[in-house]
Biopython code that builds the backbone (N, CA, C, O; Angstrom):
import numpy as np
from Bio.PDB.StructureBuilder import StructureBuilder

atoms = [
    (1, "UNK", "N", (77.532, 122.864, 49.957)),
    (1, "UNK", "CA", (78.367, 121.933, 50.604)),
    (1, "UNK", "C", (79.687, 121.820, 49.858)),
    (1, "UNK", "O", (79.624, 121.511, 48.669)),
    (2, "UNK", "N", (80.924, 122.042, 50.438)),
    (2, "UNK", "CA", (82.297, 122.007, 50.155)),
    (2, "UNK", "C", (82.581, 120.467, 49.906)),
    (2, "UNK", "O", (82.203, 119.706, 50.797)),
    (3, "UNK", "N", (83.131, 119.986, 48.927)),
    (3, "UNK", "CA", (83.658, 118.904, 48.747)),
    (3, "UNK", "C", (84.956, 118.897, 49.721)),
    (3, "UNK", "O", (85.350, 120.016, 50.052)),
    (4, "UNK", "N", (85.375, 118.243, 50.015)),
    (4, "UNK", "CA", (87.047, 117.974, 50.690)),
    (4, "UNK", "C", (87.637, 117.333, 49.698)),
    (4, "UNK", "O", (87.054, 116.540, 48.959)),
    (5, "UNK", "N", (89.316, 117.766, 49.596)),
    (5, "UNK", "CA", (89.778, 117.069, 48.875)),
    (5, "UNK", "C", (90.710, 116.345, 49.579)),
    (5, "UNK", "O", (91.573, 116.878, 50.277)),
    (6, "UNK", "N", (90.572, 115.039, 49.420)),
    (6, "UNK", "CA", (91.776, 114.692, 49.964)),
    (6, "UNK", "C", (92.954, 114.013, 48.759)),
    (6, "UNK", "O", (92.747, 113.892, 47.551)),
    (7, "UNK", "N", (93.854, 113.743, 49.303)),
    (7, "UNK", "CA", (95.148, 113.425, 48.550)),
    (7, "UNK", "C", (94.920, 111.893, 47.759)),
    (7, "UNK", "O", (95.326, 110.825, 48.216)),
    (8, "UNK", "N", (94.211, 112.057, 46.530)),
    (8, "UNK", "CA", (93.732, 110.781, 46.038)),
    (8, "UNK", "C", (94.846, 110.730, 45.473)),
    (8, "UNK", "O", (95.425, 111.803, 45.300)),
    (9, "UNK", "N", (95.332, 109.780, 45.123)),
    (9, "UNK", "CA", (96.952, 109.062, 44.506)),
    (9, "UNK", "C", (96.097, 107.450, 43.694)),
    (9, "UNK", "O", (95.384, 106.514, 44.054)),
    (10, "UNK", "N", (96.757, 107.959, 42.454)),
    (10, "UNK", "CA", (96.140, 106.658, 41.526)),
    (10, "UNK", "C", (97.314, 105.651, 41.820)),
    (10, "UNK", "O", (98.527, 105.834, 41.919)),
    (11, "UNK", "N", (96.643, 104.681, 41.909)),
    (11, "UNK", "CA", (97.863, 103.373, 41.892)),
    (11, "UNK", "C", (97.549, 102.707, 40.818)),
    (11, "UNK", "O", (96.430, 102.884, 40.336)),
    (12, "UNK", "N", (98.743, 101.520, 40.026)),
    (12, "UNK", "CA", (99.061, 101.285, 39.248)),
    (12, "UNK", "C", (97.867, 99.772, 39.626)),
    (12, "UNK", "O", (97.682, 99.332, 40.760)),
    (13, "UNK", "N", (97.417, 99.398, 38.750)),
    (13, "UNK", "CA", (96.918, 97.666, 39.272)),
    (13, "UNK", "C", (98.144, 96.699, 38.954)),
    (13, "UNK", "O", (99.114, 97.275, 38.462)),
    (14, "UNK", "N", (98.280, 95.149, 39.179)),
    (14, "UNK", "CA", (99.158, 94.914, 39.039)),
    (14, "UNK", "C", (99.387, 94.370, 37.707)),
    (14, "UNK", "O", (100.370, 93.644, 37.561)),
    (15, "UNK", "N", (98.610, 94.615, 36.694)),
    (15, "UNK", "CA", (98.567, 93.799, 35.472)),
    (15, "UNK", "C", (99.518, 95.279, 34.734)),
    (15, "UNK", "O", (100.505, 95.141, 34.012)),
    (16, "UNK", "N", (99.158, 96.080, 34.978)),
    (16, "UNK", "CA", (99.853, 97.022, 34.287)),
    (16, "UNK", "C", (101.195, 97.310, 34.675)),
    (16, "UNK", "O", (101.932, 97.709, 33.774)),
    (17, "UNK", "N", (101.685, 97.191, 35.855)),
    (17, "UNK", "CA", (103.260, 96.858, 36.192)),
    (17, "UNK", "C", (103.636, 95.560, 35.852)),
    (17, "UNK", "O", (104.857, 95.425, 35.786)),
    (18, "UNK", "N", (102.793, 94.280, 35.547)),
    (18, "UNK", "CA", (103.518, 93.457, 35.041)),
    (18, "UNK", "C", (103.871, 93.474, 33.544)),
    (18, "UNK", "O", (104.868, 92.877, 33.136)),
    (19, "UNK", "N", (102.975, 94.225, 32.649)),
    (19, "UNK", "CA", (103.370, 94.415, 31.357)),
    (19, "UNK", "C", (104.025, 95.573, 31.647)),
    (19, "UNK", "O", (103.761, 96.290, 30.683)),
    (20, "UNK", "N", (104.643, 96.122, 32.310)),
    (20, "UNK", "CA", (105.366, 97.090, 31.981)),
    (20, "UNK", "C", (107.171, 96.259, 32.339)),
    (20, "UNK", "O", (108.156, 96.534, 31.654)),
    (21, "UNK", "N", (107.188, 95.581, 33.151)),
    (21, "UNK", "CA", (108.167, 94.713, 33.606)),
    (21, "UNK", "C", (108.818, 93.887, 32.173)),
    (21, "UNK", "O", (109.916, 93.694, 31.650)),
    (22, "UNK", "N", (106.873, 93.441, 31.855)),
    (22, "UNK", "CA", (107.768, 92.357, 30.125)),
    (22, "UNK", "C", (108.161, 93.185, 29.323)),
    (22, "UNK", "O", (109.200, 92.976, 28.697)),
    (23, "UNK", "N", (107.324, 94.488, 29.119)),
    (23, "UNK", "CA", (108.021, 95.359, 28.192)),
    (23, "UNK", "C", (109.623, 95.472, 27.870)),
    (23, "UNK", "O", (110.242, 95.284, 26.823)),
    (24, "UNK", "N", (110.133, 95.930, 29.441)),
    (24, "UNK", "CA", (110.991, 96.277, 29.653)),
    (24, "UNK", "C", (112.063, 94.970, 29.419)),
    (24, "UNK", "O", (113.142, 95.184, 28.866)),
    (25, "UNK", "N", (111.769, 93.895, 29.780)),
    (25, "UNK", "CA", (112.308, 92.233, 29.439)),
    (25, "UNK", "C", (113.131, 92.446, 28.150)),
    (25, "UNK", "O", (114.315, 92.518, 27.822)),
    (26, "UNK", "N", (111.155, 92.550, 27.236)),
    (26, "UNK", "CA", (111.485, 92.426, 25.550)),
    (26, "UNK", "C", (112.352, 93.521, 24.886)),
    (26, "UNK", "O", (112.684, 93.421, 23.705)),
    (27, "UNK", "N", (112.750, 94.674, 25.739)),
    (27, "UNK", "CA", (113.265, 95.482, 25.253)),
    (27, "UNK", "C", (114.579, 94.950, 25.269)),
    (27, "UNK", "O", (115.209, 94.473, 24.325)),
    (28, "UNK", "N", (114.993, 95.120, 26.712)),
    (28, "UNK", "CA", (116.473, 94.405, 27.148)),
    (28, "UNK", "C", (116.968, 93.499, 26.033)),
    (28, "UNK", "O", (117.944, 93.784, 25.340)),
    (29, "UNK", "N", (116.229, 92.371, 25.892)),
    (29, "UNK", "CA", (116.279, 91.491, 25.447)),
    (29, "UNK", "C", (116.417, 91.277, 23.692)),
    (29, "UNK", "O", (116.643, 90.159, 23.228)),
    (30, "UNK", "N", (116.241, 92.565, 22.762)),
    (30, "UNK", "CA", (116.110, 92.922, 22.074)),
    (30, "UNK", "C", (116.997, 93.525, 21.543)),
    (30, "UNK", "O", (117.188, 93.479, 20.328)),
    (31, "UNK", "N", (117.770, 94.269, 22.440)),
    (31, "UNK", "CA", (118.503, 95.154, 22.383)),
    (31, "UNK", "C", (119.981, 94.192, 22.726)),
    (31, "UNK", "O", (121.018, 94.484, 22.130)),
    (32, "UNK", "N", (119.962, 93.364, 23.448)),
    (32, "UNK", "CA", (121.185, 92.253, 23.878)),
    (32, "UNK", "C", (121.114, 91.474, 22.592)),
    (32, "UNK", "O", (122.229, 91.354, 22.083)),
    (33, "UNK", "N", (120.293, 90.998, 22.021)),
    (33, "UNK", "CA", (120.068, 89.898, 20.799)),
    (33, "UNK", "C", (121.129, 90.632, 19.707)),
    (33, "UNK", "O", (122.228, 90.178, 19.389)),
    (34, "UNK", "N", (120.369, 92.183, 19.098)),
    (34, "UNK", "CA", (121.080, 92.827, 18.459)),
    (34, "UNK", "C", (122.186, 93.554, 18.330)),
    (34, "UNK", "O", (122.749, 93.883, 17.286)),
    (35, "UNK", "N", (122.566, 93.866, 19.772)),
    (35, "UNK", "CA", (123.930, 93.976, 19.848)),
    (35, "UNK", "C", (125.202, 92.163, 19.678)),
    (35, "UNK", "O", (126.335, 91.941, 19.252)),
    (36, "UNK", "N", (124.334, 91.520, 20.163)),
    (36, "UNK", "CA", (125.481, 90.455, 19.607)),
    (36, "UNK", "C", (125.168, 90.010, 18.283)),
    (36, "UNK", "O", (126.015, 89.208, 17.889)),
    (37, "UNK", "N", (124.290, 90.231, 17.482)),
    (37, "UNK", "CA", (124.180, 90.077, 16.189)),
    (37, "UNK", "C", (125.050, 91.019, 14.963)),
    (37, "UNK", "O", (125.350, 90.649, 13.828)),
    (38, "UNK", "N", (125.404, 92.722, 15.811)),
    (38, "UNK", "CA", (126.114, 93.669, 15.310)),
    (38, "UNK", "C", (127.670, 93.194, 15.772)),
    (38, "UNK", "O", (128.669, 93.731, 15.295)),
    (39, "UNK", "N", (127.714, 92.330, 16.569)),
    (39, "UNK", "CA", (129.585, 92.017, 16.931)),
    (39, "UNK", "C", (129.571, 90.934, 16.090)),
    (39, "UNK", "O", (130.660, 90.942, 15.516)),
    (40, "UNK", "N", (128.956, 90.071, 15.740)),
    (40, "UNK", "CA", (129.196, 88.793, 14.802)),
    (40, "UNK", "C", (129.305, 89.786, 13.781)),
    (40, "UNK", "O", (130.446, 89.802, 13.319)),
    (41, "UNK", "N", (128.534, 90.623, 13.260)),
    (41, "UNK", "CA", (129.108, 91.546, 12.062)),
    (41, "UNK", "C", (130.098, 91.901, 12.086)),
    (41, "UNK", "O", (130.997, 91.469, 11.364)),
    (42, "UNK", "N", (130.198, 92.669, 12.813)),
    (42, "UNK", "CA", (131.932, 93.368, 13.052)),
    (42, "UNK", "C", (132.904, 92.278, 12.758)),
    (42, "UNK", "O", (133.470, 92.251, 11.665)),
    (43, "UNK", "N", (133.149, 91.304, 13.746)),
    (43, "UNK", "CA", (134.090, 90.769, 13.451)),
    (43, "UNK", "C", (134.246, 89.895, 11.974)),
    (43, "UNK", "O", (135.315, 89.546, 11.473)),
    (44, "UNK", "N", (133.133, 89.692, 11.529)),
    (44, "UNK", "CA", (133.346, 89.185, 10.260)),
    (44, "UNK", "C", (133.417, 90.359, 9.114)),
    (44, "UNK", "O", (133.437, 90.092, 7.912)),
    (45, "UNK", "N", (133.449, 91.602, 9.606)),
    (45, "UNK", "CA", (133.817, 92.281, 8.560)),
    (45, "UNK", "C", (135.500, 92.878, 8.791)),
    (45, "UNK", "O", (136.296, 93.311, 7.958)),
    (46, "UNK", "N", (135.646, 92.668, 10.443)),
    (46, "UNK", "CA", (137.232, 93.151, 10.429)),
    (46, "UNK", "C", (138.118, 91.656, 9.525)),
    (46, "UNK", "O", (139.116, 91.844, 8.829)),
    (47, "UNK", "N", (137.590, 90.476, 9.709)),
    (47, "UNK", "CA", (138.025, 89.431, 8.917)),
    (47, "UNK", "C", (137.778, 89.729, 7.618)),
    (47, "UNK", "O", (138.432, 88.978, 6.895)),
    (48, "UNK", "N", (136.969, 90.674, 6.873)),
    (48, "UNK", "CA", (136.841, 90.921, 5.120)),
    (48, "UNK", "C", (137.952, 92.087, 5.178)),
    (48, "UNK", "O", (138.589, 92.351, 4.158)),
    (49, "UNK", "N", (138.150, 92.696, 6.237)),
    (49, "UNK", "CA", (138.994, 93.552, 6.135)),
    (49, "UNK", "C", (140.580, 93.596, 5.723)),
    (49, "UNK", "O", (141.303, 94.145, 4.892)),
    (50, "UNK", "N", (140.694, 92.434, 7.110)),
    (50, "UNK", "CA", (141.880, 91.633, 6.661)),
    (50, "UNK", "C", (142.632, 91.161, 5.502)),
    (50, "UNK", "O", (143.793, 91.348, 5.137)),
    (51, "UNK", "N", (141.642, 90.490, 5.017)),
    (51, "UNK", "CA", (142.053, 89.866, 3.707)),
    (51, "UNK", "C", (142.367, 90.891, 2.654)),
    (51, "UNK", "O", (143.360, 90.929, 1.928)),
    (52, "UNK", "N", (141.162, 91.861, 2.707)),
    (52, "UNK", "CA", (141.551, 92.751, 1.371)),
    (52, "UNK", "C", (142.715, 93.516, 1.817)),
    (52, "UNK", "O", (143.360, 93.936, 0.856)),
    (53, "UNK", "N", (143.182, 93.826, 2.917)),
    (53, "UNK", "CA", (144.660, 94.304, 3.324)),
    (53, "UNK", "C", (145.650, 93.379, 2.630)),
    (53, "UNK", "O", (146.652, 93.803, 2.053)),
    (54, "UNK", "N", (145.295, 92.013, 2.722)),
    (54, "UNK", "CA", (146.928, 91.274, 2.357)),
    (54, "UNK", "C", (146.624, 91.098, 0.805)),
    (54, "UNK", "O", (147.583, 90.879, 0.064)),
    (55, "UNK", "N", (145.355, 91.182, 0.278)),
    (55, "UNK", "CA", (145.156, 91.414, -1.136)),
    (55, "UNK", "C", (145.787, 91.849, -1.739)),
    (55, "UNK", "O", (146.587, 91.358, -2.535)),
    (56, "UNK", "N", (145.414, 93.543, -1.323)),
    (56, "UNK", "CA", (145.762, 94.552, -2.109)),
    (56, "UNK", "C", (147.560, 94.527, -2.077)),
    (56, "UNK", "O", (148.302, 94.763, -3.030)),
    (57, "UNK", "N", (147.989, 94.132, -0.539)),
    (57, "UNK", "CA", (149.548, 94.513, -0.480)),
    (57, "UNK", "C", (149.945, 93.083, -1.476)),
    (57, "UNK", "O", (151.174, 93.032, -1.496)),
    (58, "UNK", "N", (149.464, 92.128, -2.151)),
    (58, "UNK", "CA", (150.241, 91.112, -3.338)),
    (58, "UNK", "C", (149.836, 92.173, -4.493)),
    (58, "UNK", "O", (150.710, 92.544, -5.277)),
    (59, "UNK", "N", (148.440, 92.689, -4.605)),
    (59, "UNK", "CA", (148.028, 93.711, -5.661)),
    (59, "UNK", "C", (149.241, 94.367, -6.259)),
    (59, "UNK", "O", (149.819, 94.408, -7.345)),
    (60, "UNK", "N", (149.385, 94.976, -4.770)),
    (60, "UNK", "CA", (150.594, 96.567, -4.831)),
    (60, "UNK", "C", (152.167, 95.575, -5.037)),
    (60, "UNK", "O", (153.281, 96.076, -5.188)),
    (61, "UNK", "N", (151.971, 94.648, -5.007)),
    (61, "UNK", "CA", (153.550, 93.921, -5.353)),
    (61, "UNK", "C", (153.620, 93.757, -6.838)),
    (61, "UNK", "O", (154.329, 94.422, -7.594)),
    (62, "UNK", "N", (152.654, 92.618, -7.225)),
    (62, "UNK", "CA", (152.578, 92.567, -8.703)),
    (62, "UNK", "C", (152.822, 93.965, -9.481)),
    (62, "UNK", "O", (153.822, 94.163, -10.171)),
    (63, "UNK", "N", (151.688, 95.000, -9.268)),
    (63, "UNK", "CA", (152.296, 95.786, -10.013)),
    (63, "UNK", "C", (153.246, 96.284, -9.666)),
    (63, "UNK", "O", (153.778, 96.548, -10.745)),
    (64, "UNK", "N", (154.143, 96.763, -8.628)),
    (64, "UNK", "CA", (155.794, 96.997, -8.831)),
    (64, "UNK", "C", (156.706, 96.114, -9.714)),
    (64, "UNK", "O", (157.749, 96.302, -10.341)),
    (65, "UNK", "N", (155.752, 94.918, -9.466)),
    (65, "UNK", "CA", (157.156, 93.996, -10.609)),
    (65, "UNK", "C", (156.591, 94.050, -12.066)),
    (65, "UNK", "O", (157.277, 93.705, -13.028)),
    (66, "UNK", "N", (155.307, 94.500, -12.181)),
    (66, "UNK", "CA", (154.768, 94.742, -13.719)),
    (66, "UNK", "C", (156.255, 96.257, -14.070)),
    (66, "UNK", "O", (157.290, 96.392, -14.722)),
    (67, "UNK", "N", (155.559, 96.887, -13.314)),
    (67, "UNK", "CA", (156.777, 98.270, -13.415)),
    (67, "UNK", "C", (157.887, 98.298, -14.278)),
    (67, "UNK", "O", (158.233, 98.754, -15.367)),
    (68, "UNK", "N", (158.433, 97.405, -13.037)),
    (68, "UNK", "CA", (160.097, 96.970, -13.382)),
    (68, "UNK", "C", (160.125, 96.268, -14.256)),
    (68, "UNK", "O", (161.198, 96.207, -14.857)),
    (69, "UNK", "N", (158.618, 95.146, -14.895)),
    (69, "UNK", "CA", (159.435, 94.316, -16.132)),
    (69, "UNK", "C", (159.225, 95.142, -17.139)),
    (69, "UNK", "O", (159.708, 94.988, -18.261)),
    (70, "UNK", "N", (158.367, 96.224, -16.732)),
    (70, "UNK", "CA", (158.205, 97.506, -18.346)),
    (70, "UNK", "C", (159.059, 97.973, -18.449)),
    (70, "UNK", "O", (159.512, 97.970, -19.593)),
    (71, "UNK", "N", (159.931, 98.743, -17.284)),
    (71, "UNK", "CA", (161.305, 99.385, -17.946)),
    (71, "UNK", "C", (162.199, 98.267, -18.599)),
    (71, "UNK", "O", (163.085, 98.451, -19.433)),
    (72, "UNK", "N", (161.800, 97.096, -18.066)),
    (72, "UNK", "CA", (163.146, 96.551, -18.529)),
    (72, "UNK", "C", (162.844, 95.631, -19.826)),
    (72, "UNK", "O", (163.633, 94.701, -19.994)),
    (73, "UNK", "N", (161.831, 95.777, -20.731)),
    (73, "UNK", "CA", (160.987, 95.833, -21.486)),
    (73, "UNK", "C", (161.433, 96.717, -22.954)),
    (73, "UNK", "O", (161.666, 96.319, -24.095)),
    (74, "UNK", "N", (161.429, 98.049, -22.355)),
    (74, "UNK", "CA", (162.125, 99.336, -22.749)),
    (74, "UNK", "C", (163.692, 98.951, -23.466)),
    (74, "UNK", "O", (164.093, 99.374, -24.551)),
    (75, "UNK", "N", (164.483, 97.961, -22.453)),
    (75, "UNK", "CA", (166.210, 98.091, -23.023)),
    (75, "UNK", "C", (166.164, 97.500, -24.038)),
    (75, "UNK", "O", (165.180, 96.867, -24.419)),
    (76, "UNK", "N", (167.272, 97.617, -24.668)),
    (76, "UNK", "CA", (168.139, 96.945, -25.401)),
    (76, "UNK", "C", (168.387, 95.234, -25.356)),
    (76, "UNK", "O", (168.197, 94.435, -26.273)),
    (77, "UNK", "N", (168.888, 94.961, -23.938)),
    (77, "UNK", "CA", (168.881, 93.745, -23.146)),
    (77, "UNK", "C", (167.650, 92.637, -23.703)),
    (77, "UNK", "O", (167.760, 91.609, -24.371)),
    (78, "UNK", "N", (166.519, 93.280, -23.157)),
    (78, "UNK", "CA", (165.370, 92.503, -23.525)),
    (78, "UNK", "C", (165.261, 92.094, -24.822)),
    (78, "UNK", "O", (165.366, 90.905, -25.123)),
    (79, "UNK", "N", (164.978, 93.321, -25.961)),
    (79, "UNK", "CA", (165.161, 93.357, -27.518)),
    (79, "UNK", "C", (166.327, 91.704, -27.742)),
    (79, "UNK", "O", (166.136, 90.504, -27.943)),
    (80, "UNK", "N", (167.254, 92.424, -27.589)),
    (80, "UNK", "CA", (168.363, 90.754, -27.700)),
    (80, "UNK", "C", (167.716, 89.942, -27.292)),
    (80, "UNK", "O", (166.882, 89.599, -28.130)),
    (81, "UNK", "N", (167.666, 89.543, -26.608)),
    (81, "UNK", "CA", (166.821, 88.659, -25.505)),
    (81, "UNK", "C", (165.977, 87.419, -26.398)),
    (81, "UNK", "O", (166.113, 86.222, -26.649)),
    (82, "UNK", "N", (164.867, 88.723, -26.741)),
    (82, "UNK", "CA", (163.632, 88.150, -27.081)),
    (82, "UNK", "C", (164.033, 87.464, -28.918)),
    (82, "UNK", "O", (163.543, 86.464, -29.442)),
    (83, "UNK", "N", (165.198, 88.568, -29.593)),
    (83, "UNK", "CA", (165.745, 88.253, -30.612)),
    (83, "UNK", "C", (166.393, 86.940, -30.586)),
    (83, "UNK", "O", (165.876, 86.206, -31.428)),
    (84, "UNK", "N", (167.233, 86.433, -29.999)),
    (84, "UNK", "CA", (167.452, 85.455, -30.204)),
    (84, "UNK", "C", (167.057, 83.901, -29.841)),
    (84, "UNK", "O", (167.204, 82.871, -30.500)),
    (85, "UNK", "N", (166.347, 84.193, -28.181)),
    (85, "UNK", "CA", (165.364, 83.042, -28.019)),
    (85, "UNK", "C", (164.451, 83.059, -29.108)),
    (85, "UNK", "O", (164.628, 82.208, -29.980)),
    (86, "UNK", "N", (163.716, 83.683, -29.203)),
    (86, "UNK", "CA", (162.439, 83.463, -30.065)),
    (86, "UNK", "C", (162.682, 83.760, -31.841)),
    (86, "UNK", "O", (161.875, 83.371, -32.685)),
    (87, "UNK", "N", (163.553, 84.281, -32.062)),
    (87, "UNK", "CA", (163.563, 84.359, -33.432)),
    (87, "UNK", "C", (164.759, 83.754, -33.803)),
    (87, "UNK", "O", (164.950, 83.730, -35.019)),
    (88, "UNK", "N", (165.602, 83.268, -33.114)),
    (88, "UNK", "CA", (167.257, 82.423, -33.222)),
    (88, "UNK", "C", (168.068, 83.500, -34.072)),
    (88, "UNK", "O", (168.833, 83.071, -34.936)),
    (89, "UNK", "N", (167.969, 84.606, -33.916)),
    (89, "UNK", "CA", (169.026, 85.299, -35.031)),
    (89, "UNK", "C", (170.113, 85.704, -33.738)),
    (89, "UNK", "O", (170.012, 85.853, -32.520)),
    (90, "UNK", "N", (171.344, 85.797, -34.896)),
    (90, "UNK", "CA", (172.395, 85.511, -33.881)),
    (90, "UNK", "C", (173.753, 86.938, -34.536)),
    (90, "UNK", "O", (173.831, 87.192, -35.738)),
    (91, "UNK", "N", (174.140, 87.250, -34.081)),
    (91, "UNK", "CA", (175.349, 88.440, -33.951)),
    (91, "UNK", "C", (176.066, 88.041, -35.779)),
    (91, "UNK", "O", (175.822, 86.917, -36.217)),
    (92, "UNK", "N", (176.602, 88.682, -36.355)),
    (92, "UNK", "CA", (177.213, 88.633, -37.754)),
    (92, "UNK", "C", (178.720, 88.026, -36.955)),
    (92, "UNK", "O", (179.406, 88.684, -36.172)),
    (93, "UNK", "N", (178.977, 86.642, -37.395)),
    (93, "UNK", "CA", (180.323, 85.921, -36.771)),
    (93, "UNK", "C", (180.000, 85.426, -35.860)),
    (93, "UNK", "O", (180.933, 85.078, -35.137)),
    (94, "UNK", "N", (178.695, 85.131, -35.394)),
    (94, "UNK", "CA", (178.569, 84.441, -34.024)),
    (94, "UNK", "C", (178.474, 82.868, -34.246)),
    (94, "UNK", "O", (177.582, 82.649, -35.066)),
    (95, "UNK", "N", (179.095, 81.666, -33.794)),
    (95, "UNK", "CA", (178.689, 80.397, -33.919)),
    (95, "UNK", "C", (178.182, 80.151, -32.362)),
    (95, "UNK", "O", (178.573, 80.465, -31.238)),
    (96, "UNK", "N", (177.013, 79.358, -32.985)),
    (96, "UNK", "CA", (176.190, 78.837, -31.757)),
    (96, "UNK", "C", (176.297, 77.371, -31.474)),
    (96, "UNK", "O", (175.803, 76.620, -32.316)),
    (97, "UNK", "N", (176.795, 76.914, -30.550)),
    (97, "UNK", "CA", (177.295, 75.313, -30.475)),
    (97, "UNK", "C", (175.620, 74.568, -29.350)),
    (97, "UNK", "O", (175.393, 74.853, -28.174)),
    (98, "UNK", "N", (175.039, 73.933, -29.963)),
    (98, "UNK", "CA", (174.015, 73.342, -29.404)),
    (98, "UNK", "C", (174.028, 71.455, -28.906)),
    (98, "UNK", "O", (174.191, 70.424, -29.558)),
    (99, "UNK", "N", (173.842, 71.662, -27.856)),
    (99, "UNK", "CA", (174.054, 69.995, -27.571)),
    (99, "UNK", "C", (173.024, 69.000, -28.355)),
    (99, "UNK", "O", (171.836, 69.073, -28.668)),
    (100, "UNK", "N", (174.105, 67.990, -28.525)),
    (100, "UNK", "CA", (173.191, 66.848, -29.389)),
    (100, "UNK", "C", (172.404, 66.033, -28.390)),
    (100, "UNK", "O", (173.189, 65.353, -27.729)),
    (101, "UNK", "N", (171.350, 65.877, -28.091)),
    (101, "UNK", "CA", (170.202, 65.643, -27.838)),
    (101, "UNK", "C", (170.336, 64.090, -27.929)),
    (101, "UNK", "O", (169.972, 63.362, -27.006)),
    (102, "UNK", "N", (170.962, 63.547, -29.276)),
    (102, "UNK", "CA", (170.338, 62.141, -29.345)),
    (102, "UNK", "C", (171.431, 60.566, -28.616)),
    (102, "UNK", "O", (171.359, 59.387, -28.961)),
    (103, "UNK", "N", (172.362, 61.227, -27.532)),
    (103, "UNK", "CA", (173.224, 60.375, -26.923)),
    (103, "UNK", "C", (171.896, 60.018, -25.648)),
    (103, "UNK", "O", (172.117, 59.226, -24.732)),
]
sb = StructureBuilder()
sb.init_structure("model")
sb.init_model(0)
sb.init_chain("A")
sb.init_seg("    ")
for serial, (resi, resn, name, xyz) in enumerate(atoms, 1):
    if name == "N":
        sb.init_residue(resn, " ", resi, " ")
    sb.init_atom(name, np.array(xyz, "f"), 0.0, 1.0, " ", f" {name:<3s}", serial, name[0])
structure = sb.get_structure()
């Protein structure tokens, strides 16, 4: 005796399309959570970004003016400078007239 075949087609029950539905929920849902959890990153790192931009450009200022006070450090100018504020020595013939203080 020949079996017949006919066109048996499995169907899904409905408990298994409904967990396949939440699956798909928790995925979505998972995936939306962590993408706005990766933009709160972002933007708080383009804000760390920021800052160390205007950092570095006072960084990169200071030392240009470190620079310039080394060459000028280097002259002659300065040497005087520092010679006579700080050590009061004064030119051979020089009189130094200082205000009296106690009027």
């Amino acid at each position: 005796m020949a079996r017949q075949h006919y066109g048996h087609k499995k169907h899904m029950n409905k408990f298994t399309i409904a967990g396949i539905i939440v699956l798909c929920a928790v995925l979505c849902f998972t995936v939306l959570y962590n993408k706005s959890a990766l933009d709160a990153k972002c933007r708080e790192y383009k804000s760390q970004i920021s800052e160390l931009k205007k950092e570095k450009k006072s960084v990169d200022e200071r030392k240009e003016d470190l620079k310039e006070f080394e060459k000028y450090v280097d002259t002659d100018e300065y040497v005087e400078q520092i010679a006579r504020e700080r050590l009061g020595l004064v030119y051979k013939g020089e009189v130094i007239f200082e205000p009296d203080d106690s009027k």
